[in-house]
N, C-alpha and C positions, 0 to 999 in steps of 0.2 A: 707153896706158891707154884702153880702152872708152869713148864717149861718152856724158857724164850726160844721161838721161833722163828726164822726168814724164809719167808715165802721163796729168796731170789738166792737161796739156800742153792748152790751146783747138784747136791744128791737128786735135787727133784727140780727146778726150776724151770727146765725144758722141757718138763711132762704136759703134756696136753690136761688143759683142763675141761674134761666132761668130754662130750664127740660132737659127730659133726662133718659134715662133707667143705661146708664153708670154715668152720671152725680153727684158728689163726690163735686163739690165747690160751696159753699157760701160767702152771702154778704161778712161775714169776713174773707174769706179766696184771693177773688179775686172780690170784688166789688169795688174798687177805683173809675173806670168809673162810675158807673152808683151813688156812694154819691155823687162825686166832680159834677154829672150832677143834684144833689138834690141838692145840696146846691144852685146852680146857680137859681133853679126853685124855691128856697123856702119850698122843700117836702122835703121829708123823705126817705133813700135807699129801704125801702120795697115799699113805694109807686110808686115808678119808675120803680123796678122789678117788681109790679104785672103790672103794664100797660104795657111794655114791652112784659111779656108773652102774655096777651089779644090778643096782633097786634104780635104775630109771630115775636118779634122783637130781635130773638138770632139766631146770625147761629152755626153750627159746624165745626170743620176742620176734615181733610181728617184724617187723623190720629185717632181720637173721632169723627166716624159720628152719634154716637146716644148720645151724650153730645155737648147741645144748650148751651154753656153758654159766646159767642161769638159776642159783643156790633154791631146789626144791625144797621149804623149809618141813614140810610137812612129811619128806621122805627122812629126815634125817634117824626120825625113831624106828624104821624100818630098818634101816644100814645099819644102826648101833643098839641093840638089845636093854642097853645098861641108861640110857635119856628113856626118863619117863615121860616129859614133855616139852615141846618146846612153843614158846608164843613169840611172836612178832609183834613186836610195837613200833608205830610209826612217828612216835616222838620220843622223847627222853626226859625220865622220870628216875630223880637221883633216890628218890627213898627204896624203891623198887629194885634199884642197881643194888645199895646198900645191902639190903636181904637175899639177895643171889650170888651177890659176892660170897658171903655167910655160910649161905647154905650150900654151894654149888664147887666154890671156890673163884668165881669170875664169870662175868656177862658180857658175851658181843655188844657191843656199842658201834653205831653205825657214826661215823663222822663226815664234816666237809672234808676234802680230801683237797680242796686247792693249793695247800701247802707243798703238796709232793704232786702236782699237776692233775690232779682227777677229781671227778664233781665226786665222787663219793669214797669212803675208804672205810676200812672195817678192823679196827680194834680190839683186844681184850683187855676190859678195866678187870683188876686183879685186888682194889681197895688199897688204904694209906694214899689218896690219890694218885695212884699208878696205874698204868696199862702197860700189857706187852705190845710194843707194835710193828707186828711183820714186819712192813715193806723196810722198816730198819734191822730185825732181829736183835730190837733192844729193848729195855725197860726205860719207857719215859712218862713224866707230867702228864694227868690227863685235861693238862690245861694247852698240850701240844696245842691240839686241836677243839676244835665246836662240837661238840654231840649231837645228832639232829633224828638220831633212833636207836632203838637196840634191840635186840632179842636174846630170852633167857631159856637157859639149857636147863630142865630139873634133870639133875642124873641121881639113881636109887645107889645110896650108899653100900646097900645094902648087894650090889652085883657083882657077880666072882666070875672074870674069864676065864678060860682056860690056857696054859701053858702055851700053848701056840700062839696064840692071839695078842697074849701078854706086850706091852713093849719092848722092842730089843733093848742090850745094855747100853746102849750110848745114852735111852733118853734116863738112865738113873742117873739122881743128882750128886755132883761132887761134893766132898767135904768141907771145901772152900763156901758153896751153895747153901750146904745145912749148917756151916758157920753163921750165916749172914741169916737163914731162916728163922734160928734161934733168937740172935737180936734181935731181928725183926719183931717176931715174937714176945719179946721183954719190953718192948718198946713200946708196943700198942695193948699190952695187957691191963693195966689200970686204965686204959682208952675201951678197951672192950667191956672188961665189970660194969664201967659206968652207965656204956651205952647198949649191955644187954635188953636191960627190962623193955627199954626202947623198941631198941629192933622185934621184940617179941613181937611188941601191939604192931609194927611195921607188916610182919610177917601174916597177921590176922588178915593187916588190911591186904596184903597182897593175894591172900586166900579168897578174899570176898573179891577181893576184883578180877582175878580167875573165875569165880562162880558166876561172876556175871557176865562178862566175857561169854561162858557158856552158854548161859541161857539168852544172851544175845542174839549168839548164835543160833539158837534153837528156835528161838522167837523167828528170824530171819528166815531160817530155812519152812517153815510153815506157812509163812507170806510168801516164799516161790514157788510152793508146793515142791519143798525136797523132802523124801521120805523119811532122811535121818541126814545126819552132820558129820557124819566117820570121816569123808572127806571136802574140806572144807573150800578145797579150788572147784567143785561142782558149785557149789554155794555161789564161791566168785562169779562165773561164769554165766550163773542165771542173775546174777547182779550187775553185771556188764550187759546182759540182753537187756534190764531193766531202764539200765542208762539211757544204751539205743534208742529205746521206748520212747522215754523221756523227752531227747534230745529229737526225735522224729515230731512227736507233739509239739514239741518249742517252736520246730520247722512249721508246720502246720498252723501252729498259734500266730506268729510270725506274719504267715502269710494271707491269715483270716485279717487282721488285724488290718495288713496292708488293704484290703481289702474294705475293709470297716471305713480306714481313715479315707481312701477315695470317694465312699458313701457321703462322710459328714463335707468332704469337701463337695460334690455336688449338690448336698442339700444345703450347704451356705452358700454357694453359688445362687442357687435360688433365692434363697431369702437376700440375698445381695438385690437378684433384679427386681424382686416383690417391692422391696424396700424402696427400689428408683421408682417402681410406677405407682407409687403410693404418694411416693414425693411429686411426682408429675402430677399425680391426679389433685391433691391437694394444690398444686399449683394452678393446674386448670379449674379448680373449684374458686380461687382467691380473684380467679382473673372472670370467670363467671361473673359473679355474686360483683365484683369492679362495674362491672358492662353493665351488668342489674342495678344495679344501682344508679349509675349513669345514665340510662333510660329508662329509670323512674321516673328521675331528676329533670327527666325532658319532659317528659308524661306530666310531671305534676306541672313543669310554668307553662304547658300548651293549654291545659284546665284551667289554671287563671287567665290566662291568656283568651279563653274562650268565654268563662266569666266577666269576665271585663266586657268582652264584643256583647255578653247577653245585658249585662246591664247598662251599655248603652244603647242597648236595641229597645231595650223597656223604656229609656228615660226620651229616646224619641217618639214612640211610639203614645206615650203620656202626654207629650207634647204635641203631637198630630192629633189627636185625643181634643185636646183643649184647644187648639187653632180652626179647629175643622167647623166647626159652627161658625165662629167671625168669617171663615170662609164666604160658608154658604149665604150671608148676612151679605156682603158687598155682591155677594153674585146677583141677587135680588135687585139690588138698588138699579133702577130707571138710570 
C-alpha cells in the first residue's frame, strides 16, 4: 500500500510549488497532485516538485502567465525514469481504475473538491474502496468525494534506482503498517482469485483503449499537419488554433446570417406591399367592372328607350301614310 501523505505536512508545506515571479502557492496550499503522485512513487512532495521544476515540468494559465505552478502531465516521465506512461482522462472510469490500482499500486483520481472548499482536488484511490487523501494525510472512503477524472501512472516494475535516489528511512513502512498490510492482504485474497480472470479481460481492454488513444492521436496530428506525436501539448495547441478557427467562422457565420435574415425581411416587406397593390388593384378592378356594369345598364334602357321613340315614329308615320290621301281628297272639294 502507497505511503499516507499530507501535503500541509510542515517538512514541505511552505515550499513553493513550481516558480514564478507572481507565483503565491505552495505544497500546502495546492500540492494534492504532485503528494498523491509521491505517495504512488514512494517519495516525498518536495521531492517531486524539485524534479519537476528541473524538467520545466509546470505550465501557466493565461490568466497567471508568469505563475508555473500547473502539473505538466506529460513531463512527469522525463523527471521520473521509472513511469513508463502516463494518460490523462478527463472523466472517471472505475474499471480502468481497477486495473491500475493492480498493476501500478494506485491511480490519481481527480475529484470535486467542494468538500474541503476547492472546485477541484486530487486523490490517490489505492483499491478495497480507499484513497489516500493529502489535504487530510489520511486514509479515507472513496465515496468521500465525486470522481470527475483521473489519471494513470504505468511505472516499469521492473526499474532499480540507485542508492542516492532511494527514499530516505522515514518513508519505510512500520511494523504496526506491515501488520495491517498483511490482513489487508488475507482479507481481500479470495476477493482477488475471484476477480483475477476478470481483471485480465479488464486489462486487455485497457490495452486496446491505449491503442487507441494513440492512434487517435496519430490520426489528429496528421489532420493538423504535426509531423509526429512525441509531444502532445503541440498537438493541443494546433487544436486550440483550430477552435479559434472554428469559433472565427461561427462569428462570420453569425454575421452572414444576420445579414441573410435582413435580406428575407426586405424581400417580405416587398411581398407585403405587392400583396396591398394587388388587393387595391383587385379592388379597383371590382369597382371598374361595378361602373361597367352600371353603364351598361343605362346604355341598354336608353336603346329601348330609343326603340320605343323609333316605333312610335314608325306607327305615326304609317298613319300620316294612310291620312294623307283623305287629306288631299277634302283639299279638292269646292
Amino acid at each position: 500500500m502507497p505511503k499516507t501523505l499530507s501535503q500541509r505536512d510542515p517538512q514541505w508545506s511552505n515550499q513553493r510549488l513550481g516558480w514564478g515571479s507572481t507565483n503565491t502557492s505552495t505544497i500546502g496550499s495546492h500540492g494534492c497532485t504532485i503528494s498523491s503522485l509521491a505517495s504512488l512513487l514512494n517519495t516525498t512532495p518536495d521531492i517531486v516538485n524539485k524534479k519537476l521544476i528541473e524538467v520545466k515540468g509546470y505550465a501557466s494559465s493565461k490568466t497567471t502567465p508568469n505563475t508555473f505552478n500547473l502539473l505538466w502531465w506529460t513531463k512527469i516521465k522525463e523527471a521520473f525514469p521509472q513511469v513508463k506512461e502516463v494518460i490523462r482522462y478527463y472523466d472517471y472510469n472505475n474499471d480502468i481504475a481497477i486495473v491500475e490500482i493492480e498493476q501500478n499500486g494506485g491511480i490519481l483520481v481527480e475529484v470535486d473538491g467542494s468538500r474541503i472548499g476547492a472546485s477541484r482536488h486530487w486523490v490517490l484511490y489505492i483499491g478495497n474502496g480507499q484513497m489516500m487523501d493529502p489535504w487530510f494525510g489520511t486514509v479515507k472512503s472513496t465515496s468521500y468525494y465525486k470522481p470527475v477524472g483521473m489519471a494513470s501512472v504505468d511505472i516499469d516494475p521492473n526499474y532499480s534506482e540507485s542508492t542516492e535516489n532511494e527514499p530516505s528511512s522515514d518513508l519505510k513502512y512500520t511494523e504496526e503498517e506491515m501488520t495491517a498490510m498483511r490482513e489487508e492482504r488475507d482479507r481481500n485474497w479470495q476477493f482477488y482469485q475471484e476477480e483475477k480472470q476478470a481483471k485480465e479481460k479488464l486489462n486487455d481492454q485497457l490495452t486496446e483503449a491505449k491503442q487507441t488513444h494513440q492512434r487517435f492521436m496519430e490520426d489528429l496530428a496528421k489532420i493538423i499537419g504535426e509531423p509526429c506525436i512525441a509531444d502532445e501539448d503541440n498537438i493541443k495547441v494546433n487544436v486550440r488554433e483550430l477552435v479559434r478557427i472554428r469559433d472565427n467562422a461561427e462569428e462570420v457565420n453569425k454575421s452572414l446570417k444576420k445579414e441573410l435574415d435582413e435580406k428575407k425581411q426586405t424581400i417580405s416587406d416587398y411581398e407585403d406591399k405587392f400583396s396591398k397593390l394587388k388587393e387595391e388593384m383587385k379592388l379597383m378592378k371590382e369597382d371598374y367592372e361595378k361602373k361597367l356594369s352600371t353603364v351598361e345598364a343605362k346604355v341598354d334602357k336608353e336603346i329601348e328607350e330609343l326603340k320605343k321613340e323609333k316605333e312610335q315614329y314608325q306607327t305615326i308615320t304609317r298613319f300620316y301614310k294612310w291620312i294623307e290621301p283623305l287629306v288631299n281628297i277634302f283639299k279638292r272639294k269646292p
